[in-house]
Structure formats: C-alpha cells, structure tokens
C-alpha positions in Angstrom: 0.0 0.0 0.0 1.2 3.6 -0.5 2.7 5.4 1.6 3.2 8.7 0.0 3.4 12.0 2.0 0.4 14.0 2.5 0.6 17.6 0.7 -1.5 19.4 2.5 -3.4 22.9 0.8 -5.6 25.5 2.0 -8.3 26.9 0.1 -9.7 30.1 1.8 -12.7 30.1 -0.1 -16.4 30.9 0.4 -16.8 33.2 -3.3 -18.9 30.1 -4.4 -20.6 29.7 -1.2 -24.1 30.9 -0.1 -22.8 33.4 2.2 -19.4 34.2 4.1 -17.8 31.8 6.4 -16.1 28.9 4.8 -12.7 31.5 3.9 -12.0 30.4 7.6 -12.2 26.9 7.5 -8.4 26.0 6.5 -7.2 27.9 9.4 -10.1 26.2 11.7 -8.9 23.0 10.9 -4.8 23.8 11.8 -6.2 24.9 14.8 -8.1 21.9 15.6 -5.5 20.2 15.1 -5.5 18.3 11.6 -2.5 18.4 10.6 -0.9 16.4 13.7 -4.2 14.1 13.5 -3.1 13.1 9.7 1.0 12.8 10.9 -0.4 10.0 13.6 -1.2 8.0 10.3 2.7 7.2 10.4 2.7 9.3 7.1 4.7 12.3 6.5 2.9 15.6 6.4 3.8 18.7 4.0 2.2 21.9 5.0 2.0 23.4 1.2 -0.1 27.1 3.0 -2.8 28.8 1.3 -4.1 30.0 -1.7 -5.2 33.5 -0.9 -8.4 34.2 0.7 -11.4 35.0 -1.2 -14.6 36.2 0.8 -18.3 35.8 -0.1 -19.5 39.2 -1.6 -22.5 39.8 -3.2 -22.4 40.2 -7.0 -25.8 40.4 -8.6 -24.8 37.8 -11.8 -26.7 37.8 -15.2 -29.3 35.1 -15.5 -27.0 32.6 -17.1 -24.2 33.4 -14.9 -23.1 31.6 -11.8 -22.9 33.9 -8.7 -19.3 36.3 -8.9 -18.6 33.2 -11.5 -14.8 35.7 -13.0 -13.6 35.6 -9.3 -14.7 32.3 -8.2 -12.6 31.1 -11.6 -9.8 33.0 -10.4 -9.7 31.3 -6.9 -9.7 28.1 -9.0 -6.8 28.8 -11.0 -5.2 30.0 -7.9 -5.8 26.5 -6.6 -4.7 25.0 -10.3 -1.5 26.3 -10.0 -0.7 25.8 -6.4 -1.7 22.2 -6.5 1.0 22.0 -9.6 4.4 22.1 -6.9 2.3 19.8 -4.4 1.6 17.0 -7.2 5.0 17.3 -8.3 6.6 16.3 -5.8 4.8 13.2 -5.5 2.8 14.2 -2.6 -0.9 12.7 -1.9 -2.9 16.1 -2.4 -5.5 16.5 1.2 -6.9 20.0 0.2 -9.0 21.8 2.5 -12.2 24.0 1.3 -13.6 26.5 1.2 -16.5 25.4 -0.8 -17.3 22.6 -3.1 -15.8 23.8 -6.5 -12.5 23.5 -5.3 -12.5 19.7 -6.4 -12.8 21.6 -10.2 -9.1 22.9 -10.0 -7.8 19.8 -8.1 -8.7 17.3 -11.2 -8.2 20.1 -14.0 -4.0 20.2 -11.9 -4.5 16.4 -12.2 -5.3 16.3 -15.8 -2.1 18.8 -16.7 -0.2 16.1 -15.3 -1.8 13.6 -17.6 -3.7 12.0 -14.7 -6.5 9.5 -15.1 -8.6 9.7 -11.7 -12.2 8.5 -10.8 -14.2 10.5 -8.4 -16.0 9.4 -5.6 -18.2 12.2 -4.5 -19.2 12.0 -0.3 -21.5 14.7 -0.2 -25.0 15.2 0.9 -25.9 16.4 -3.1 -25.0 15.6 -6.0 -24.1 18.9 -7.3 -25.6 18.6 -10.6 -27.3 21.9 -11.0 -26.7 24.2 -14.4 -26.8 28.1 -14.2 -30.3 27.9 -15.8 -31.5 25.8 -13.6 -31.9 28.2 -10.4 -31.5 31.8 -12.8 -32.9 33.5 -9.2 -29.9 31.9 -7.2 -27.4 30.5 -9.4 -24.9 29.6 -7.0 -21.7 27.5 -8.3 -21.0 25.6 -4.7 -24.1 23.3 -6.3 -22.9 23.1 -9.7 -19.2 21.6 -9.3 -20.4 18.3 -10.8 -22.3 19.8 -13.5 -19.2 21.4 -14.4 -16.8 18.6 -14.1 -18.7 16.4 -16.6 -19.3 19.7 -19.0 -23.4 19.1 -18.9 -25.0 21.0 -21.2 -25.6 24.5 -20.0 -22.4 24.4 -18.3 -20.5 27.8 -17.7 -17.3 27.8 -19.8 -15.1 29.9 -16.7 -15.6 26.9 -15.3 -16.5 23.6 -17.7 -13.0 25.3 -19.4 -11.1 25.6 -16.6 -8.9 22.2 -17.4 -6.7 21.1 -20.4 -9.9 19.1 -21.9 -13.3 19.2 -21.2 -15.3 17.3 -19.9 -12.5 17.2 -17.1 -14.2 14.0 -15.9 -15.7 11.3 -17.6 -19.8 9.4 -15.4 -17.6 6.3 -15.2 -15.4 7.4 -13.4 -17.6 9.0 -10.5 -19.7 7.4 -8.5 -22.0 9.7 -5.8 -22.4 8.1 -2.5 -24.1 9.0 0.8 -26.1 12.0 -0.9 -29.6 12.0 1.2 -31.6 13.6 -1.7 -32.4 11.8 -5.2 -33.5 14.6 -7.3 -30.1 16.8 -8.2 -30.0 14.7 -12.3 -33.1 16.7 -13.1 -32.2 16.4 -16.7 -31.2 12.9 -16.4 -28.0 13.0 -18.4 -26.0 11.0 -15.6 -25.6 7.6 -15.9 -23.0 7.4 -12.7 -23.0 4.7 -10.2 -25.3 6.1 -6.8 -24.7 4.8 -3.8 -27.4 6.7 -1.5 -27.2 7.4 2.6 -29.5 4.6 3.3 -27.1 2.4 1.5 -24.3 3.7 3.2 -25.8 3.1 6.5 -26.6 -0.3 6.0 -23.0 -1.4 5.4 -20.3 1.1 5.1 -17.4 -1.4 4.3 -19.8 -2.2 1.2 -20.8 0.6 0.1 -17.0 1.5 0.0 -16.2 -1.5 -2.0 -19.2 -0.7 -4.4 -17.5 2.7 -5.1 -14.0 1.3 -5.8 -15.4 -0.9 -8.1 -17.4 2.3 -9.9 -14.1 3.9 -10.6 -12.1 1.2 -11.2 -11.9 2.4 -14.9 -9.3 5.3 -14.2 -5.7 4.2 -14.2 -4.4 6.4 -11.8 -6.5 6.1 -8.7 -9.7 7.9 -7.4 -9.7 11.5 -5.4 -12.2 11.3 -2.5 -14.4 14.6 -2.2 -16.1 14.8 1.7 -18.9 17.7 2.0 -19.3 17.6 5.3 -22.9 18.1 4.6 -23.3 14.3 4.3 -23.4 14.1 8.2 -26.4 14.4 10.2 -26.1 18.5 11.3 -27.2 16.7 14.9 -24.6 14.4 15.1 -22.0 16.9 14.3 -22.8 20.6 13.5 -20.6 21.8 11.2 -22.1 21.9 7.2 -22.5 25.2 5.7 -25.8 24.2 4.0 -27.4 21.5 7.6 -29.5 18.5 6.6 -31.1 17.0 9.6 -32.3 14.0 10.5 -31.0 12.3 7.3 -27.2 12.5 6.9 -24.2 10.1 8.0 -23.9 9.4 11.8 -19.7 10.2 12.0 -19.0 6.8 12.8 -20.6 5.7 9.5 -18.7 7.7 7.8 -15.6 7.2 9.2 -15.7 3.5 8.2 -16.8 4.6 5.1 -13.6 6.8 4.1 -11.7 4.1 6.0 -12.7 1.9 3.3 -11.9 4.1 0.8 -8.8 5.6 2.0 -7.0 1.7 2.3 -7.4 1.2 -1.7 -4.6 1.5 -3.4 -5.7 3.8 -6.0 -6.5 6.5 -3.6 -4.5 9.2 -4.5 -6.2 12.6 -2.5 -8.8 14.3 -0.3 -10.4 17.3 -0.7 -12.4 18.3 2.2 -14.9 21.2 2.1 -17.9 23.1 3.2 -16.5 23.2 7.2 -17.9 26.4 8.3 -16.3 27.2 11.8 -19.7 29.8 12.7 -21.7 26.3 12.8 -19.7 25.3 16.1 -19.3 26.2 19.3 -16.8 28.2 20.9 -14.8 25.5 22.0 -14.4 24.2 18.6 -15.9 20.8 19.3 -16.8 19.7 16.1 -14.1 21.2 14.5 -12.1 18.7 16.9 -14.5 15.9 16.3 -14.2 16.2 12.4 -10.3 16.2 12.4 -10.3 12.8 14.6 -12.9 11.7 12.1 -10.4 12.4 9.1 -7.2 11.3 11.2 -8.3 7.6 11.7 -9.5 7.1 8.5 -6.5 8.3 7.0 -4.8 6.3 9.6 -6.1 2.8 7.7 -4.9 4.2 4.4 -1.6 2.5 5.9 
C-alpha cells in the first residue's frame, strides 16, 4: 500500500458559497489540530499554505451566470497552479475548502499532469445543477459536478477551466451518501449512486461498491467529503445543515476508511467546514479532524 506523504493545501474560499464563512475553515482546521491528527497515520505531512483568501461578496450575476462566476474562476486557477508544486513532488494532495468547487481545479491540476482519476463524491448532493437551472440563485457551490462532466448548459469559466473538457468522464464518478435523489433533473448521468441509506446499512460495502465504480481510471480515485453528508445533529458543522438524514460520524468514518485503504487512492479534498456552525470551544471542528485522522490512519 502507498505510503506517499500527505501535501496538504488551503483553500480560503467561500466566493462560491451561499454566504461568508467557509474562507476560515483551513485555518479552523490547523487549529483543531488536523494536521498532527493526519502525521499519527505514520505518514509524512507537508504543509503546502494557502491560496489567498477569497470572501463571499454579493455580486448580482446575469441570469446565465453563476454567482461572482470571474472571481470564483480566479480562486480556482489560484488552486490549479498551487496544487501543480504539491503533485509534483509526488505528494498525496488533502486539500481543505472552502466550498465545493474547489475539487474543479484539483482534477483540471491532475489532468495537466496527464492524470487519469475516478471521483467518488461524499457529499450530501449531488451537485448537478446548471446556471439555468436556479437563474434567481445560481450559486456554483451546487454546480461543481455539472461542471466537471461539462453538462449541457455548463458555464465555460468553469467547464474550461482544465486542459480538456469534460474534465471527468460518469464512469469514473460514483455519488455516495447524498440523502436527496433529485439533483440529475435532466437525467443525463448515468454514474454509479450509492445513497445514505445504503451507506448506513454497510459502510465497508458501500466503499467497496464505489472502488469498483471507478475502477476504470488508471491512476486512482480523489475522494471529495462535504461535510454536509453528516447528520447536522450528530456533528454541527455543514455550511448548508441536513437534519435527520445525513451520516452518523462513525458511518462515515468506516466509510472513508474503506476508501482511504485502496490502493488507488490518491487525494482528499475536504470542504464546506464552516467554523460559525460550532461552538466556541471548537468541538466539532475537533471531532471532524479525529474523524479524518483515523481514516486516513487505515490508508496504511
């Protein structure tokens, strides 16, 4: 099994977000203490820094337009060309969000380097959504996907933000632990869907379902956590909640354990921590970075 160091980079981020808060959550996690939680792995740790910060402003788009969609591509290029040093030095990419577009830039980096990498997409959507589809509140935090697999009606600052488009191919994502089931609304996705209720039932499973989903790409899979795909009660910390219905942690944690001891996984990106959801001890900031610590701990 690999045991490749661990280049860790913050992304700032909340321009693609509903609202401000996410631009804090790298920092929240240093603080919490992630990146001594991901050294306990026995794997060495590279603190790459941060891309620079980009707040949530309001910018009024055109109806076609994703929300502040110029400076939300800019962040991503940011990230494109940060991630290029990380990547070639060999190191496993964990790349802390900010919001959920950062996974754009981290597979268009991948794709300069000639990199063939599945997707398997933890996150409580499914982030399939088109400009056109919500003109009144086109906001590109639920539109990553769309963009990824260049759907039509797909924003070219961002579809184009890779050396070929589509940047990613349905088979080689696979969605999985997503509590809602009607993000395809156009029905153009034939991925592999691995729902919460699934999840639940068998975690260990529901990994091995996904590794088999992106078996197709030579180079490994990237895992993507939202920590949206939780349960908001079981640990409050998703910039957009769902209660009632997400992941308990320890479901998820077996989950990523699963996924995490392939050997094709080759990265984390780990996003939509918003440090106003907890309290002012930082508890589930805490609880989250034990979460990601043990599970990177089986990638061993």
């Amino acid at each position: 099994m690999s045991n490749r160091t661990l280049g860790v980079l913050g992304v700032p981020s909340s321009a693609a977000a509903h609202a401000p808060g996410l631009e804090r959550s790298p920092a929240a996690l240093r603080a919490a203490g992630l990146l001594t939680a991901l050294g306990a792995s026995g794997r060495a740790v590279v603190d790459h820094g941060d891309t620079p910060q980009a707040r949530w402003r309001p910018d009024p788009p055109e109806r076609s337009n994703p929300h502040d969609v110029a400076r939300v591509r800019a962040g991503l290029q940011d990230v494109r060309e940060a991630l290029g040093p990380v990547l070639a030095s060999g190191h496993l990419p964990v790349v802390l969000g900010g919001e959920c577009t950062v996974t754009l830039a981290v597979l268009a980096a991948s794709a300069e380097r000639g990199l063939d990498l599945g997707l398997v997409y933890v996150d409580g959507g499914q982030d399939l959504h088109v400009p056109a589809d919500h003109p009144d509140e086109p906001i590109a935090d639920s539109m990553g996907v769309a963009h990824l697999l260049d759907l039509p009606g797909a924003h070219d600052d961002l579809a184009g933000l890779g050396p070929r488009r589509p940047l990613l191919a349905p088979d080689r994502l696979c969605f999985v632990g997503f509590a809602d089931d009607d993000e395809d609304v156009h029905g153009l996705v034939q991925s592999v869907r691995i729902p919460a209720e699934v999840v639940h039932q068998d975690p260990r499973a529901a990994a091995h379902q996904a590794l088999a989903a992106v078996a197709h790409a030579a180079d490994g899979f990237i895992v993507h956590l939202d920590v949206d795909v939780l349960d908001t009660f079981t640990l409050p910390l998703a910039d957009i909640p769902q209660y009632g219905r997400g992941l308990t942690p320890s479901v998820l944690q077996e989950l990523l354990a699963g996924l995490m001891s392939a050997p094709g996984w080759s990265g984390l990106v780990l996003v939509e921590a918003n440090p106003d959801r907890d309290d002012e001890n930082g508890t589930a900031m805490r609880a989250l970075v034990d979460l990601v610590g043990a599970a990177v701990s089986a990638s061993r």
